[in-house]
Backbone bond lengths (Angstrom), bond angles and torsions (degrees), N, CA, C in turn:
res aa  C-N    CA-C-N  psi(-1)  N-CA   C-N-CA  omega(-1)  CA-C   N-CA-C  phi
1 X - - - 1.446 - - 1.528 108.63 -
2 X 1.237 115.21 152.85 1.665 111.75 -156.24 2.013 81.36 -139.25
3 X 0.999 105.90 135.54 1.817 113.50 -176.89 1.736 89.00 -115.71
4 X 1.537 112.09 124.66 1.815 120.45 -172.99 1.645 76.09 -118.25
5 X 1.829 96.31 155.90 1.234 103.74 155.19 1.697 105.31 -99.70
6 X 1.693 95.11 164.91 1.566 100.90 179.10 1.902 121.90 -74.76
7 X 1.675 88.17 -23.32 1.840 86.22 158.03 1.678 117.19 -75.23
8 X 1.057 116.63 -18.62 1.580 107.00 163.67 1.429 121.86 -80.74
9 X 1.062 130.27 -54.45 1.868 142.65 163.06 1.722 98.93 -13.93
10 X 1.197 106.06 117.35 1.947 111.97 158.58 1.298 99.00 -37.05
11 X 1.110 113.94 167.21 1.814 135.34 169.01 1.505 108.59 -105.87
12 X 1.435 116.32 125.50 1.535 105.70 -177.88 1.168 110.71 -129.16
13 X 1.274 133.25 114.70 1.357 159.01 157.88 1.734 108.30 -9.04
14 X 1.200 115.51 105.62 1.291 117.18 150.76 1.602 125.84 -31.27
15 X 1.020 135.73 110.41 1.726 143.28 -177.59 1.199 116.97 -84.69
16 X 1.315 139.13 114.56 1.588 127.14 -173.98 1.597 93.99 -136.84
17 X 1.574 112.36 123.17 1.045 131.54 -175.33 1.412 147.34 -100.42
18 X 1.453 91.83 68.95 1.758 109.15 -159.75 1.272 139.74 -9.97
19 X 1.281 99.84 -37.65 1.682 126.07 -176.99 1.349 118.87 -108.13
20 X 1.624 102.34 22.61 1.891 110.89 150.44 1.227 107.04 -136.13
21 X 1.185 116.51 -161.85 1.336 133.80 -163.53 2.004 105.60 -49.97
22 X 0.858 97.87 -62.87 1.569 111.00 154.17 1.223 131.36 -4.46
23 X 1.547 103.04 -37.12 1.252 114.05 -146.60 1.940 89.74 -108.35
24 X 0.860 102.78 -6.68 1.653 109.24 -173.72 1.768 112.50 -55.19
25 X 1.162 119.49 137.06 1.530 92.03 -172.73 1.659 121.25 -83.75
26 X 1.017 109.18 4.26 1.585 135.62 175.54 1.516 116.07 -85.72
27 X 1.136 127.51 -12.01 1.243 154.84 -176.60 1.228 101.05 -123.38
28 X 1.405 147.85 -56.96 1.167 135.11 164.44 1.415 137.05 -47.67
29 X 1.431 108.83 -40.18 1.646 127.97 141.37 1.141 136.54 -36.78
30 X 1.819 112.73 -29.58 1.719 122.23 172.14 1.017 95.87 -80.01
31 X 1.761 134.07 -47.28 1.331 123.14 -128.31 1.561 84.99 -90.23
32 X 1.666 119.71 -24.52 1.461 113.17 -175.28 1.395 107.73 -72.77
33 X 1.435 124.71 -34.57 1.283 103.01 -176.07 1.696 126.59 -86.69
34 X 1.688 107.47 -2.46 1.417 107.45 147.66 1.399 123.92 -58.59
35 X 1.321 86.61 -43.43 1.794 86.89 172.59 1.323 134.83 -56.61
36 X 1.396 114.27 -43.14 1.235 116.46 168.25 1.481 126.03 -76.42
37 X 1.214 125.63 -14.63 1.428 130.45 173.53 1.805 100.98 -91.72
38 X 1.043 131.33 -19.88 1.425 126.91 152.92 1.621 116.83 -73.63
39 X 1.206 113.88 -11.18 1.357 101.31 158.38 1.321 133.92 -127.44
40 X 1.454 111.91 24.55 0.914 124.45 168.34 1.659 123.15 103.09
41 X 1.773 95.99 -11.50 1.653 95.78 -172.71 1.302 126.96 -84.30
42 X 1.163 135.89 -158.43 1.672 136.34 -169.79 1.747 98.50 -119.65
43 X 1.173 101.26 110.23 0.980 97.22 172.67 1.900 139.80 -76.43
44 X 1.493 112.16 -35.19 0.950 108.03 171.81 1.335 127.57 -42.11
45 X 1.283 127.85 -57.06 1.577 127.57 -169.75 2.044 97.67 -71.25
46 X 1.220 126.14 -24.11 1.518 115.47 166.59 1.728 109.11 -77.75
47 X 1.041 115.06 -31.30 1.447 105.41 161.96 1.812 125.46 -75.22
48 X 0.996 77.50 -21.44 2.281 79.94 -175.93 1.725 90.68 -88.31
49 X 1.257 130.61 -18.97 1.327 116.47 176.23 1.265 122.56 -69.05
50 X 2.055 103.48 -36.42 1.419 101.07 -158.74 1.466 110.77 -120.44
51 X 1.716 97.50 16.23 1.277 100.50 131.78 1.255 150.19 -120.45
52 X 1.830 104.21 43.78 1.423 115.06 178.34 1.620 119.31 -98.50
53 X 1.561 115.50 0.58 1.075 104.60 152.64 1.451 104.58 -141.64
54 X 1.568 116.22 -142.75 1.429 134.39 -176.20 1.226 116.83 -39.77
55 X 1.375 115.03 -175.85 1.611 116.52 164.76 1.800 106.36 -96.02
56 X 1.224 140.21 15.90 1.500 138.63 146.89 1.701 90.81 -83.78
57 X 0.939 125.63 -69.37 1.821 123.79 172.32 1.428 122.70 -9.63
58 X 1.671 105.61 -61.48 1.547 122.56 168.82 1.249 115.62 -64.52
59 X 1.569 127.07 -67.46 1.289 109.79 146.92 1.622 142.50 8.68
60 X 1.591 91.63 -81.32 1.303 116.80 178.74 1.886 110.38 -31.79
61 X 1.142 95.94 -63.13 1.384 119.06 -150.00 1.767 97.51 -88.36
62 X 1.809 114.01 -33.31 1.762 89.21 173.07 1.414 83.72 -85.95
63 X 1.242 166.38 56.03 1.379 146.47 142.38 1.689 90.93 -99.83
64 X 0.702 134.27 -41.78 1.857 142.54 175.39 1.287 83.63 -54.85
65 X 1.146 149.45 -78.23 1.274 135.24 -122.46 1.818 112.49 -118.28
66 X 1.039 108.94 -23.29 1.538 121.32 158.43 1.726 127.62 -116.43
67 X 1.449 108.90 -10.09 1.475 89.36 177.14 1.316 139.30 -69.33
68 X 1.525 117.43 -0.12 1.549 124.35 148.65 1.527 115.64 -49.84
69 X 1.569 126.56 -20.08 1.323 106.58 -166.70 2.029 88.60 -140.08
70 X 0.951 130.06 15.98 1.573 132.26 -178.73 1.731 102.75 -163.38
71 X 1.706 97.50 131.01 1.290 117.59 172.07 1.309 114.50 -106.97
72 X 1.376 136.95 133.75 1.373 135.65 -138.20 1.928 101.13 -129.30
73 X 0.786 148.20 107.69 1.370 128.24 -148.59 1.340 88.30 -146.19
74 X 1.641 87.91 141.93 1.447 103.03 179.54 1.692 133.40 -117.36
């Protein structure tokens, strides 16, 4: 058995998978606003953005604001 610390361990990207359930934009909206209250941000004005247009719109805007830490695949 080998004991790693978690500052040594790679960092691995959250996966969110467009083309299942996942991919719903109502479900994409929860998982963003966990996200942003785990990191500290404000969520309202990232939610009133990305839902002012389409679902490339929503997209758009959690890839702005989480794609340092979630890969969104379609």
């Amino acid at each position: 058995m080998t004991i790693k610390l978690k500052k040594d361990m790679p960092y691995h990207k959250v996966e969110v998978d467009l083309t299942g359930p996942e991919g719903n934009a109502f479900c994409l909206l929860g998982m963003a606003k966990r996200w942003a209250k785990d990191l500290g941000l404000e969520w309202k004005p990232i939610q009133l953005d990305a839902m002012s247009g389409d679902y490339n719109h929503l997209l758009s805007v959690l890839d702005s604001h989480f794609g340092e830490y979630v890969d969104f695949i379609r």
